[in-house]
SERO-4910 file (N, C-alpha, C, O; in steps of 0.05 Angstrom, whole numbers):
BEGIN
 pado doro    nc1    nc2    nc3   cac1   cac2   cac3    cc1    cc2    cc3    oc1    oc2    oc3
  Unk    A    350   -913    554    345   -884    557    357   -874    584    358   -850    587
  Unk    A    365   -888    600    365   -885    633    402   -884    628    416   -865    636
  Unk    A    409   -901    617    432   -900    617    449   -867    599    469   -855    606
  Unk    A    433   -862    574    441   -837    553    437   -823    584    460   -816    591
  Unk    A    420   -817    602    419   -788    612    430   -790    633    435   -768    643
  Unk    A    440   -817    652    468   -822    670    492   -816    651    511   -803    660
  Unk    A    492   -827    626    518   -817    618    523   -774    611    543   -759    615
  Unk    A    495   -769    600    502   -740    594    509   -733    624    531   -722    626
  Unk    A    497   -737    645    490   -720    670    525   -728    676    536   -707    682
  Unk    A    540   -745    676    566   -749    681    579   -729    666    583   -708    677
  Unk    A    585   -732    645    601   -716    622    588   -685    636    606   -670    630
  Unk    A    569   -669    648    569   -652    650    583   -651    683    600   -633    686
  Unk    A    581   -657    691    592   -660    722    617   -659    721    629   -645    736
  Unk    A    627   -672    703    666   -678    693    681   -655    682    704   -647    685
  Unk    A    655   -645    663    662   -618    651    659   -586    670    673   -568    661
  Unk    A    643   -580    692    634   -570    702    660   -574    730    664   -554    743
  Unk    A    676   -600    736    693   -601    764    714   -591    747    730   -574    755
  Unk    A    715   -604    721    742   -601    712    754   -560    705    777   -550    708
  Unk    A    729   -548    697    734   -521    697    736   -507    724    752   -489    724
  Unk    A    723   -512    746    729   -501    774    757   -511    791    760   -506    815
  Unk    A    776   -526    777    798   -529    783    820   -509    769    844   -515    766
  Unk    A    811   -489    762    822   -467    755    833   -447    775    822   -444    797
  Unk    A    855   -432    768    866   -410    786    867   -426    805    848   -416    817
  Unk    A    876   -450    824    888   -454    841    914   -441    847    920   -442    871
  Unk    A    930   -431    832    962   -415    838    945   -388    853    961   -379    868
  Unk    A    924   -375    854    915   -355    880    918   -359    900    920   -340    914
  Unk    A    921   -392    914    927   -402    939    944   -408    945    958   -421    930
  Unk    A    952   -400    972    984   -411    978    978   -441    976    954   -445    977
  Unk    A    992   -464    973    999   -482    965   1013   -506    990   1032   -496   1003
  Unk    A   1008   -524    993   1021   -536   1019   1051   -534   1015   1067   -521   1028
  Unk    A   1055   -542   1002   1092   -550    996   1100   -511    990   1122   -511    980
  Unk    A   1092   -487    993   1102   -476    996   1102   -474   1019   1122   -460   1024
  Unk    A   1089   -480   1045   1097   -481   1064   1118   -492   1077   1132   -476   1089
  Unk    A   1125   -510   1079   1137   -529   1083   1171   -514   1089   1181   -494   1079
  Unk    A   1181   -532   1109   1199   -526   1113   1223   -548   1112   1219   -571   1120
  Unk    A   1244   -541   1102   1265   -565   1093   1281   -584   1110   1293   -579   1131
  Unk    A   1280   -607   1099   1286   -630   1120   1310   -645   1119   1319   -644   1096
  Unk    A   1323   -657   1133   1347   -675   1121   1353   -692   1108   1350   -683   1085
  Unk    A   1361   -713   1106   1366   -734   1092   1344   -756   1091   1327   -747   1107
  Unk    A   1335   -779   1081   1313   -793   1090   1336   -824   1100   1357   -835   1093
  Unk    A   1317   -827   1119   1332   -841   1147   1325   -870   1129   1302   -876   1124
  Unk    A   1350   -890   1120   1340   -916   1118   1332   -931   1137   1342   -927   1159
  Unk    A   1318   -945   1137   1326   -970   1162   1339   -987   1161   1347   -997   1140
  Unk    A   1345   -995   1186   1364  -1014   1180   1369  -1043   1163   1389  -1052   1152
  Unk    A   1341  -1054   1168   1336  -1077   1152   1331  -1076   1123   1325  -1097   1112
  Unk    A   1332  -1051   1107   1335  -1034   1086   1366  -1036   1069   1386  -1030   1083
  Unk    A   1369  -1040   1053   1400  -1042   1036   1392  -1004   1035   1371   -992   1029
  Unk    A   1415   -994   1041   1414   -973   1038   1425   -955   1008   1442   -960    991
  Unk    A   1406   -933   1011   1407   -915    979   1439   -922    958   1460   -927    970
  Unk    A   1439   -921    927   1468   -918    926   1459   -886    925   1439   -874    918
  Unk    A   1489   -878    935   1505   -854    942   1510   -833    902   1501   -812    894
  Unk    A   1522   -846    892   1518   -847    866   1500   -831    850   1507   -817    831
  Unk    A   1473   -835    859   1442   -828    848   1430   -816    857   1406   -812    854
  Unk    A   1451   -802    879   1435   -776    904   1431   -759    881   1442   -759    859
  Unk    A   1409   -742    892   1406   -718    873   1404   -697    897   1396   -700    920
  Unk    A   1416   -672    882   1421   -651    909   1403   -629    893   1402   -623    869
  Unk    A   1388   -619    918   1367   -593    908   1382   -577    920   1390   -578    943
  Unk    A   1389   -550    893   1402   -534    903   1387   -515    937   1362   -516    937
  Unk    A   1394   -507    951   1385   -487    965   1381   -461    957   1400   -452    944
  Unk    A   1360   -446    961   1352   -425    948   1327   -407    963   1315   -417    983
  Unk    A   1320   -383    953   1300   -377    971   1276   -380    959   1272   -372    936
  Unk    A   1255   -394    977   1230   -398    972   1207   -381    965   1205   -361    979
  Unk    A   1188   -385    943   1168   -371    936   1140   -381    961   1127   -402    959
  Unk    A   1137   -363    981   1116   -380    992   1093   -358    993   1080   -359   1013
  Unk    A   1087   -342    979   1070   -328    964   1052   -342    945   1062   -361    935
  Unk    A   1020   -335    934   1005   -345    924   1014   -315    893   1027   -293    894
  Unk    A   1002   -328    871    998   -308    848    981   -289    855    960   -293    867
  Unk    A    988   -269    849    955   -240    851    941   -254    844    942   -278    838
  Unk    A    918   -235    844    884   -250    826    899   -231    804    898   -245    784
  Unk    A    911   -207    799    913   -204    772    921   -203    751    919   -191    730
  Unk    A    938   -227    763    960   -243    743    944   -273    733    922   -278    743
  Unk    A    956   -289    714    948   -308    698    969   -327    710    993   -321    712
  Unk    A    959   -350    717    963   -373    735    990   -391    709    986   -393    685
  Unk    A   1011   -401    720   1021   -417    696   1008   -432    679   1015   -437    656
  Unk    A    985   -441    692    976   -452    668    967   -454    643    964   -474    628
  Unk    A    962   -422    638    955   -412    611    987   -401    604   1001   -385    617
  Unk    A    993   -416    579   1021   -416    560   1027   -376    561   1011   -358    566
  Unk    A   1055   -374    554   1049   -349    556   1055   -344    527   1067   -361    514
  Unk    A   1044   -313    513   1037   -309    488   1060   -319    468   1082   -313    476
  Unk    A   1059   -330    449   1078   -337    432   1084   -320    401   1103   -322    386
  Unk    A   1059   -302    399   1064   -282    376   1066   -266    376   1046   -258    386
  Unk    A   1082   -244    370   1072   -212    386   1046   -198    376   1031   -202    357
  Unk    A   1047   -181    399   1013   -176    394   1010   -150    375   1026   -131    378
  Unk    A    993   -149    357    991   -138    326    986   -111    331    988    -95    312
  Unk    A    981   -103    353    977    -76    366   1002    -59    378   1004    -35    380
  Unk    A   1020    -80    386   1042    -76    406   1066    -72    382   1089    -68    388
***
């Protein structure tokens, strides 16, 4: 019996963190802070990167803005039918 109401009391705790991880895109975000860096330094005792398999991020300008509150966060898909009204 001890164990059924440790397990419900979990499953509600899991269900209950897992919905308040919502609308995080309202907050600015660490990595939009962030500011861009150079190359990553091997060391020496390191066989260094192949050259080959560099991958280059283009340069561009940064979103370091959070979503309004009255916009919908990416994570809700955006509509796929048109709407029967519209």
């Amino acid at each position: 019996m001890k164990q059924m109401r440790a397990l419900t009391m979990l499953a509600i705790v899991l269900l209950i963190s897992g919905c308040a991880a919502k609308g995080r895109c309202h907050q600015v975000r660490e990595y939009q802070k962030t500011d861009p860096v150079g190359e990553v330094a091997i060391p020496d005792d390191l066989q260094p990167l192949d050259q080959t398999e560099k991958m280059v991020v283009p340069a561009g300008e940064r979103n370091q803005q959070s979503v309004p509150r009255s916009e919908k966060c990416l994570d809700y898909p955006p509509p796929y039918f048109k709407d029967e009204q519209g």
